[in-house]
C-alpha positions as CSV (number, residue, x, y, z in Angstrom):
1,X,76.4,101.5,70.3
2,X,75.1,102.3,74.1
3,X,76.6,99.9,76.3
4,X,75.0,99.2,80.1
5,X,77.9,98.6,82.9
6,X,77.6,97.9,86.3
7,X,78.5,101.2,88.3
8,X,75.1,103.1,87.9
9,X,76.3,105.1,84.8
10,X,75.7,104.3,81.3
11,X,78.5,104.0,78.9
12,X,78.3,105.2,75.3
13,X,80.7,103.3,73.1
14,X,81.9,103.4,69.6
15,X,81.2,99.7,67.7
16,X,83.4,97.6,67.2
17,X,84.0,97.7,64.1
18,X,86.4,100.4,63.3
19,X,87.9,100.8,65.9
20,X,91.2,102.6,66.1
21,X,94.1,100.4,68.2
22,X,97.1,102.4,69.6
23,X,99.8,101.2,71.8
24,X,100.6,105.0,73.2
25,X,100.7,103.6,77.3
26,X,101.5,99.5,76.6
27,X,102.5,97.0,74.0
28,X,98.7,95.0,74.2
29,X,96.4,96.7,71.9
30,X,94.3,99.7,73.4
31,X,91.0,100.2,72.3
32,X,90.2,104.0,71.4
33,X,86.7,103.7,72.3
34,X,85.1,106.9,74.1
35,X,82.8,106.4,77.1
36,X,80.7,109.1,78.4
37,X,78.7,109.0,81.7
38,X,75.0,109.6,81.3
39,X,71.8,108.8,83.4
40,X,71.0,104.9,84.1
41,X,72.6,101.3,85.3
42,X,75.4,100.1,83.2
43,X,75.9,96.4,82.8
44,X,78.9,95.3,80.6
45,X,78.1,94.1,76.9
46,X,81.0,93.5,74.6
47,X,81.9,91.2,72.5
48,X,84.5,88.1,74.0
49,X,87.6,89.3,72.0
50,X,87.0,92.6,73.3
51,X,87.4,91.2,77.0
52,X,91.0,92.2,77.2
53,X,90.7,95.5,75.7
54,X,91.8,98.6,77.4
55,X,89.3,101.7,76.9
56,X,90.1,104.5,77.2
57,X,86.8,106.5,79.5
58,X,85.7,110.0,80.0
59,X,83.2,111.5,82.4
60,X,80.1,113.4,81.7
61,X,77.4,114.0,84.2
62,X,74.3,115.3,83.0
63,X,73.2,118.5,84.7
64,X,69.4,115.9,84.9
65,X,71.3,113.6,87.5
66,X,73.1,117.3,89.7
67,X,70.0,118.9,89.5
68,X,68.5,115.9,91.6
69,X,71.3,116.1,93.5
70,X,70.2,119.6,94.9
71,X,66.3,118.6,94.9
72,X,67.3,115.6,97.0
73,X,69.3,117.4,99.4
74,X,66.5,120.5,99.8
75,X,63.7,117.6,100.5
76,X,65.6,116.2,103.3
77,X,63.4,114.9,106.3
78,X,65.9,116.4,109.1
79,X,66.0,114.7,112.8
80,X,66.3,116.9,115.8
81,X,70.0,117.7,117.1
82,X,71.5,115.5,118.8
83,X,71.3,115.5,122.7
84,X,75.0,115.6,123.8
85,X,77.7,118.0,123.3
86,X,80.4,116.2,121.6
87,X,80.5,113.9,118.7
88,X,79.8,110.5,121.0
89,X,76.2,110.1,119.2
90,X,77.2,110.9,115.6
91,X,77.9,113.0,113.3
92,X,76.7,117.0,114.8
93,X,73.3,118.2,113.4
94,X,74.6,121.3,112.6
95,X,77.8,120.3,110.7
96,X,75.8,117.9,108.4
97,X,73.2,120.7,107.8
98,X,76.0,123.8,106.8
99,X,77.6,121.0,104.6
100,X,74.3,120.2,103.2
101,X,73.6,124.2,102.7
102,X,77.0,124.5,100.4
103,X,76.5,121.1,98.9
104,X,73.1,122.2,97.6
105,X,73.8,125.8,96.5
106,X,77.5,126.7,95.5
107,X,78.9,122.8,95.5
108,X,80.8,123.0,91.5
109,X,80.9,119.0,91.0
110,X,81.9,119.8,87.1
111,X,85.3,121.2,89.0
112,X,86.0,117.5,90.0
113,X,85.0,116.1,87.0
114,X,87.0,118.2,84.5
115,X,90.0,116.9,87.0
116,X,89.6,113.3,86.8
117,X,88.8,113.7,82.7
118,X,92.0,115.6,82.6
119,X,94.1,112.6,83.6
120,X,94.6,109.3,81.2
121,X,91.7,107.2,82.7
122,X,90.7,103.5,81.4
123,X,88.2,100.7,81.8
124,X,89.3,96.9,81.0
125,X,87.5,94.0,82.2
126,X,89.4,91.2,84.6
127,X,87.7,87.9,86.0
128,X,84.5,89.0,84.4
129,X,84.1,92.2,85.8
130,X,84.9,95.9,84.4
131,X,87.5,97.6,86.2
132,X,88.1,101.8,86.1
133,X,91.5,102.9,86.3
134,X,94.3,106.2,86.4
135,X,97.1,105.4,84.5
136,X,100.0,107.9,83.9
137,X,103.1,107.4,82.6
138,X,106.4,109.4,83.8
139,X,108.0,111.4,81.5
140,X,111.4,110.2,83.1
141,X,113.6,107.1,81.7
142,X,113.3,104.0,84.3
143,X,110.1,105.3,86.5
144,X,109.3,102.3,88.5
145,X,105.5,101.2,88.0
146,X,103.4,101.5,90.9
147,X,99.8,100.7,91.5
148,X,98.0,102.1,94.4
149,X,94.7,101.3,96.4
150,X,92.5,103.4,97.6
151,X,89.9,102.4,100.7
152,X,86.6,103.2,102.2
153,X,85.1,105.7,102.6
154,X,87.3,107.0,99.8
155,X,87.9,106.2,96.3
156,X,90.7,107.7,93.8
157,X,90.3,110.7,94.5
158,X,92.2,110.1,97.8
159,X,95.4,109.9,95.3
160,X,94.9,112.1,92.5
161,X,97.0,114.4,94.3
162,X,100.0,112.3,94.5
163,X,100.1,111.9,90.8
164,X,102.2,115.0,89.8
165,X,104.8,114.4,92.6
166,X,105.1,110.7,91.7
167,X,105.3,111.1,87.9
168,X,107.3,114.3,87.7
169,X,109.3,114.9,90.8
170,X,111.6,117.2,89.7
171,X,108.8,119.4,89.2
172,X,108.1,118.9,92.7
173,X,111.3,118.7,94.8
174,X,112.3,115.4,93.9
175,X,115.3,113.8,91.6
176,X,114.4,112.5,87.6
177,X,115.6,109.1,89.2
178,X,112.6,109.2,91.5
179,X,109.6,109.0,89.4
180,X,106.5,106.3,88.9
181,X,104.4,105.3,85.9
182,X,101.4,105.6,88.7
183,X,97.8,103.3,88.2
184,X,95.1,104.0,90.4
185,X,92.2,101.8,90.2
186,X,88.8,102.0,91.7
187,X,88.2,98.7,93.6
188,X,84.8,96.8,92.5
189,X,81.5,98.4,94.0
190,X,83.5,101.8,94.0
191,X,83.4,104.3,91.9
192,X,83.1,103.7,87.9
193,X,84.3,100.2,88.3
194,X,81.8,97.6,88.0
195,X,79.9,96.4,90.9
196,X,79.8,92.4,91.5
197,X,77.2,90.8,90.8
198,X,77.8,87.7,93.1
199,X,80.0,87.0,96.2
200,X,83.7,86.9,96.4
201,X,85.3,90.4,95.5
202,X,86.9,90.5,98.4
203,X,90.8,92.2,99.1
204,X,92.1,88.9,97.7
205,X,90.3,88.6,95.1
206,X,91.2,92.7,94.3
207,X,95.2,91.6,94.5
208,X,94.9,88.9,92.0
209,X,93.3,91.5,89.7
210,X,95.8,93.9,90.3
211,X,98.3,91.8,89.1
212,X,96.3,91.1,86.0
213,X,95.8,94.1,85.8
214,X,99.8,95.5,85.8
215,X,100.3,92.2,83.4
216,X,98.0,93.9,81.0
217,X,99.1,97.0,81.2
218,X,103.0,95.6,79.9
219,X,104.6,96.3,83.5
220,X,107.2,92.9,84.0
221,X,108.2,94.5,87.6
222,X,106.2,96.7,89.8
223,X,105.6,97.8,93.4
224,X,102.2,98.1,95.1
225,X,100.6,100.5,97.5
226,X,97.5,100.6,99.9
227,X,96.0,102.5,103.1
228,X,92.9,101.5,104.9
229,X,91.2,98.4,102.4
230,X,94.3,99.0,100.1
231,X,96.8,98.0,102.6
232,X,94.4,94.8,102.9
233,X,95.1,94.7,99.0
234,X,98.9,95.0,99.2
235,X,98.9,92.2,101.7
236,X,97.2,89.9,100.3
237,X,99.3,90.6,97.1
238,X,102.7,90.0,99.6
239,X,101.0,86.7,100.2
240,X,100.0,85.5,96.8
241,X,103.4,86.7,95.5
242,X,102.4,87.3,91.5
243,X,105.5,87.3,88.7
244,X,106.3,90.9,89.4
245,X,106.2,92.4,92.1
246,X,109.2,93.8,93.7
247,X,107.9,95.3,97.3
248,X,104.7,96.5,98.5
249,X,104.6,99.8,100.5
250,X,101.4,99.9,103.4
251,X,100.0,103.2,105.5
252,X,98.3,101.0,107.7
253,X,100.2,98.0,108.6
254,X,99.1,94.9,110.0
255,X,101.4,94.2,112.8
256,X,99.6,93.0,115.8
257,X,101.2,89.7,117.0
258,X,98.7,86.9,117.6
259,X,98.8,87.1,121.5
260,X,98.2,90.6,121.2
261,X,95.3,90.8,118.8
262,X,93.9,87.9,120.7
263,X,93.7,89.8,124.1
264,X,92.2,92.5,121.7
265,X,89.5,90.5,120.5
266,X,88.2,88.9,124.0
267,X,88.3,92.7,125.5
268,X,90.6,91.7,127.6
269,X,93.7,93.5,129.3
270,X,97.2,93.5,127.1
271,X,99.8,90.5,127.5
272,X,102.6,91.0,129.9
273,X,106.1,92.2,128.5
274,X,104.6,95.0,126.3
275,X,107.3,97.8,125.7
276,X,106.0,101.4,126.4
277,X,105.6,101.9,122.9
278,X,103.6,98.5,122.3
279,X,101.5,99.0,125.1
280,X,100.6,102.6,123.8
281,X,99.1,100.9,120.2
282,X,97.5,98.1,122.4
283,X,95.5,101.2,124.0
284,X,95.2,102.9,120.5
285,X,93.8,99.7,119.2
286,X,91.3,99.3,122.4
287,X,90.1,103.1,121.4
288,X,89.8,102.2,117.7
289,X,87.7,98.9,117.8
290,X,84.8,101.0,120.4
291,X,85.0,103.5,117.0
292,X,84.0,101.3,114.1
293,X,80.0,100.6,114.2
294,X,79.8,101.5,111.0
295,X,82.1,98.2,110.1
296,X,80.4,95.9,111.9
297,X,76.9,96.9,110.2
298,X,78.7,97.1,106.9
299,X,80.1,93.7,107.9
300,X,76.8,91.9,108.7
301,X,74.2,93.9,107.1
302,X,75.4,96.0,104.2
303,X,72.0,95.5,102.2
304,X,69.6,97.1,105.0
305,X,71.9,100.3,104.2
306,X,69.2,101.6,101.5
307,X,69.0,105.0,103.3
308,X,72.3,105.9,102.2
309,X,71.1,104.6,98.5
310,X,68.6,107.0,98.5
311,X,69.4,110.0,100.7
312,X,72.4,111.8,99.6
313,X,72.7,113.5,103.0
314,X,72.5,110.2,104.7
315,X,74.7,109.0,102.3
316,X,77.0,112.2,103.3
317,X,76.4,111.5,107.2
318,X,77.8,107.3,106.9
319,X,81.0,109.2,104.7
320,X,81.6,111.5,107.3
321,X,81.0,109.1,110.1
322,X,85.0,107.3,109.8
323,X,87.1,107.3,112.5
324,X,90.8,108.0,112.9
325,X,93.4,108.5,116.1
326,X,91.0,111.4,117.0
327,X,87.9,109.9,117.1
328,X,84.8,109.9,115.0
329,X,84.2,112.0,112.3
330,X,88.2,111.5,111.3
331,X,89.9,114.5,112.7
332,X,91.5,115.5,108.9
333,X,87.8,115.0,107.6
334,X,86.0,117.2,110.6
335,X,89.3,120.5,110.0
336,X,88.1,120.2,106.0
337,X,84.7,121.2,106.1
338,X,85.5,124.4,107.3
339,X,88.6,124.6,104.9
340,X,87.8,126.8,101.7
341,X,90.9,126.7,100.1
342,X,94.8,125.5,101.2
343,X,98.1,126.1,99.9
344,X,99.5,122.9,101.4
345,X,97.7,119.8,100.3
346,X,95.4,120.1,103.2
347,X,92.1,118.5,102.6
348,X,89.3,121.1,101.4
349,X,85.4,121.3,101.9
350,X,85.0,120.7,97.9
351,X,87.5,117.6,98.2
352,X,85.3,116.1,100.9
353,X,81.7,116.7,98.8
354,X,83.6,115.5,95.7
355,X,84.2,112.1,97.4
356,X,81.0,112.3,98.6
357,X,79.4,113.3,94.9
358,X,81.2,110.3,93.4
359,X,79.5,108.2,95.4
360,X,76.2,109.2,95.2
361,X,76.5,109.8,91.5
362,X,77.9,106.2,90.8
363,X,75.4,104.5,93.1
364,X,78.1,103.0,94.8
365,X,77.1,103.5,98.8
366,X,75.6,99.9,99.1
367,X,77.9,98.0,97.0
368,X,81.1,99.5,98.3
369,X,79.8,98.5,101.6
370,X,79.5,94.9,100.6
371,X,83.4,94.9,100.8
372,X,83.3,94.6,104.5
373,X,80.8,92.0,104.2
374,X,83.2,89.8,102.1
375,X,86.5,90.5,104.2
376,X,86.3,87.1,106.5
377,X,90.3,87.8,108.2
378,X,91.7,89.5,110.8
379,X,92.4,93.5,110.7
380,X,95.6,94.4,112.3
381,X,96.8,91.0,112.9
382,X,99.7,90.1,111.0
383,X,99.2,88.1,108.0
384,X,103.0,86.7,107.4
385,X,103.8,88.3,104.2
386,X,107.4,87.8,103.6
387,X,108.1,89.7,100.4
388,X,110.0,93.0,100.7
389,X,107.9,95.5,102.6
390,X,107.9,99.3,103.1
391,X,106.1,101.3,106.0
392,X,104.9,104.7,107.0
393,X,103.4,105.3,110.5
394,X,101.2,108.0,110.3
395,X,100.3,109.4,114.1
396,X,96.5,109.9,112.7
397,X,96.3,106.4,111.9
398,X,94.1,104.5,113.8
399,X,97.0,102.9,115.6
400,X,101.1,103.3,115.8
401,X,102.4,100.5,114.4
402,X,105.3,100.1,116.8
403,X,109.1,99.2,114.7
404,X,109.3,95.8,117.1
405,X,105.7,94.7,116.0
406,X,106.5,95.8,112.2
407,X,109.4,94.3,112.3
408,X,108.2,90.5,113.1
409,X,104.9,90.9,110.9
410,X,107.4,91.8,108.2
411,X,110.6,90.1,108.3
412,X,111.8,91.5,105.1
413,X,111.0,95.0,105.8
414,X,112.9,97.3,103.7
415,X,111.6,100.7,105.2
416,X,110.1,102.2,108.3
417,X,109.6,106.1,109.1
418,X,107.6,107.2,111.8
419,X,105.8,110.7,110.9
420,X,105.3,113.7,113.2
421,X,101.7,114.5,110.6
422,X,99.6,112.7,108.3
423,X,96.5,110.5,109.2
424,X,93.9,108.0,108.2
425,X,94.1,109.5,104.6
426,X,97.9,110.7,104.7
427,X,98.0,110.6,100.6
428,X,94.3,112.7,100.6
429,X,95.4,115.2,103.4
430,X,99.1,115.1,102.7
431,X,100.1,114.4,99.1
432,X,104.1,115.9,99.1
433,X,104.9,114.1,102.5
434,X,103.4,111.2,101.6
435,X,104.9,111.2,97.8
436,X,108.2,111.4,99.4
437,X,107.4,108.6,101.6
438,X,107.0,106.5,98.4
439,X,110.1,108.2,97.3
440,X,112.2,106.8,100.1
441,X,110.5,103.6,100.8
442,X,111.4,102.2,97.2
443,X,114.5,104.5,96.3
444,X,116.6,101.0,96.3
445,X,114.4,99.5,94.1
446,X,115.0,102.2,91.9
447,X,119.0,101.8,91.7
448,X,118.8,98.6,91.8
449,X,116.3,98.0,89.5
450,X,115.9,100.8,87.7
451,X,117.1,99.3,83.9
452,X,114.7,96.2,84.1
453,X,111.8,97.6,85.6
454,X,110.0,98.4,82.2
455,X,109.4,96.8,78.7
């Protein structure tokens, strides 16, 4: 039976009748139905008692939809360079046209894809729309669960690498009593998840699901994860406080106190009393809102984006465009296009285009864009969750959460390590610091709560 689902890929599905039911990752019913990408839209069709099925999905590209790819990027229509030195007007002319030379000629994106369909990946649908998930299982007694988000411009492939030191740490430096069954979804509009149809997927929305989502899956206690959007995610999980969830762990906390981020937003100069350390994010946070264009057109007009719907290298260019502590393109993002191979976790050329790929080949550009669109809070302000909370303070982020600020966003903070490297996409561009991060942040939840954690 071809199916049609909403991410720009069709689905072919097994009927179902016959189909075989195996309880191998939870104790709900999983449906062995085998999905294979091929050219079109999807839309989801099955039948209502299927609605809570978990199927398992696989990836397959046809070499139709990378071959015009490659033609797209060789017909480009290319502007003339830019007319400054530095970065201040965009991304370069000539780094967008070397990236577009490898993209076009020796980019492998069947490398990326024989990854991804080499890990346990799913597709279930919650509140009416399909949802595309990692899940792997630890091999060690009492992992705790753990679901992380991924943001924009990125998608799972930011935490792919985080998987082996997470699920298996003693293959990786780490103690048996350390491990995570991990889940990594793709948020809707990104990736092979479906896109939404009509308005209100926003980060709350996303938490709610993620709860259904570990409920499905047989997890009773969990913790949850999220940088950029995903740390939007994990608050807004803190807040809504589902059955479950023991502590949520954030690379890009909202701390900002309410005089502060009001100062912020009227452009005007930082309260009185700020400690050296506070005053240094109040500057970091001045830098960073002069940095994000992008969000405010993605925030007001995310439909006029069809250039990036139909241009892969203008779809590449708004990717690239993301700014962290040094500026616009994201420092870690900039380094990897040069990088051809790295022995420590560092961020490649190939890991850049296979974000990029993903996009382009899941017609997500517009509709993950929409996200911003939907988002109607404040960004670093704090929200006033009050479950237990974990933080890393990367010095790439777009701002040092200072200890005093982290503190009173989150009174029951359980965790709090300052880093000396790691940035914007700390779990992309550092998986083993970052996985030891996670490690530390939740090791009492592990003692503690280690025998109950699972069914």
């Amino acid at each position: 039976m071809k199916t049609e689902n909403q991410t720009g890929i069709t689905q072919v599905a097994a009927s179902r009748r016959g189909l075989i039911k195996r309880t191998t990752f939870v104790s709900l019913a999983i449906v062995a139905t085998t999905i294979l990408v091929v050219a079109g839209d999807i839309s989801a069709a099955v039948t209502k008692e299927d609605h809570n099925a978990i199927r398992p999905f696989q990836i397959k590209v046809p070499k139709s939809e990378l071959t015009e790819l490659r033609k797209r990027i060789n017909a480009t229509r290319w502007p003339e360079r830019e007319t400054v030195t530095d970065t201040s007007q965009g991304v370069p002319l000539a780094m967008i046209l070397e990236l577009a030379r490898y993209w076009a000629t020796d980019y492998d994106w069947r490398k990326a894809e024989a990854k991804l369909n080499a890990l346990p990946q799913f597709i279930t649908e919650i509140d009416g729309l399909d949802i595309h998930f990692i899940h792997v299982r630890s091999k060690h007694k009492n992992a705790l669960p753990l679901i992380i988000s991924h943001g924009w411009p990125g998608s799972i492939l930011e935490q792919v690498k985080l998987i082996g030191p997470l699920t298996d740490p003693t293959a990786f430096g780490g103690k048996a009593e350390d491990a995570f069954h991990v889940v990594i979804p793709s948020m809707p509009g990104y990736g092979f998840s479906g896109k939404p149809t009509s308005t209100g997927w926003g980060p709350e929305r996303m938490g709610r699901a993620w709860a259904v989502l570990m409920k499905r899956l047989g997890y009773t206690r969990y913790v949850a994860q999220g940088g950029d959007w995903g740390a939007f995610v994990v608050d807004q999980m803190g807040l809504q406080k589902p059955a479950g969830l023991l502590a949520i762990h954030s690379s890009m906390p909202a701390t900002v106190p309410a005089d502060v981020d009001k100062a912020l937003l009227a452009g005007g100069p930082p309260p009185s009393g700020l400690s050296a350390e506070e005053l240094r994010a109040y500057e970091q946070l001045v830098r960073t809102f002069k940095q994000v264009d992008y969000a405010r057109l993605m925030g007001s007009r995310p439909q006029t984006l069809y250039g990036i719907a139909d241009s892969p290298v203008g779809l590449a260019a708004w990717l690239l465009d993301h700014n962290d502590a040094d500026g616009q393109p994201a420092a870690a993002v900039a380094s990897a296009l040069t990088r051809i191979t790295s022995t420590r976790g560092e961020l490649t050329r190939d890991e850049i285009l296979d974000n990029i790929t993903l996009y382009w080949l899941t017609k997500t550009g517009v509709s993950a864009s929409r996200l911003y669109w939907e988002y109607k809070g404040g960004f670093f302000n704090a929200k006033g969750v009050t479950i237990p909370v974990a933080v890393s303070v990367f010095p790439g982020e777009q701002y040092e959460a200072p200890r005093s600020w982290t503190e009173r966003a989150y009174p029951n903070l359980i965790y709090f390590n300052k880093l000396d490297k790691g940035g914007h996409f700390a779990a992309w561009e550092q998986p083993q610091l970052f996985a030891e991060e996670l490690r530390a942040a939740f090791k009492l939840l592990h003692v503690n709560k280690g025998t109950a954690l699972n069914r």
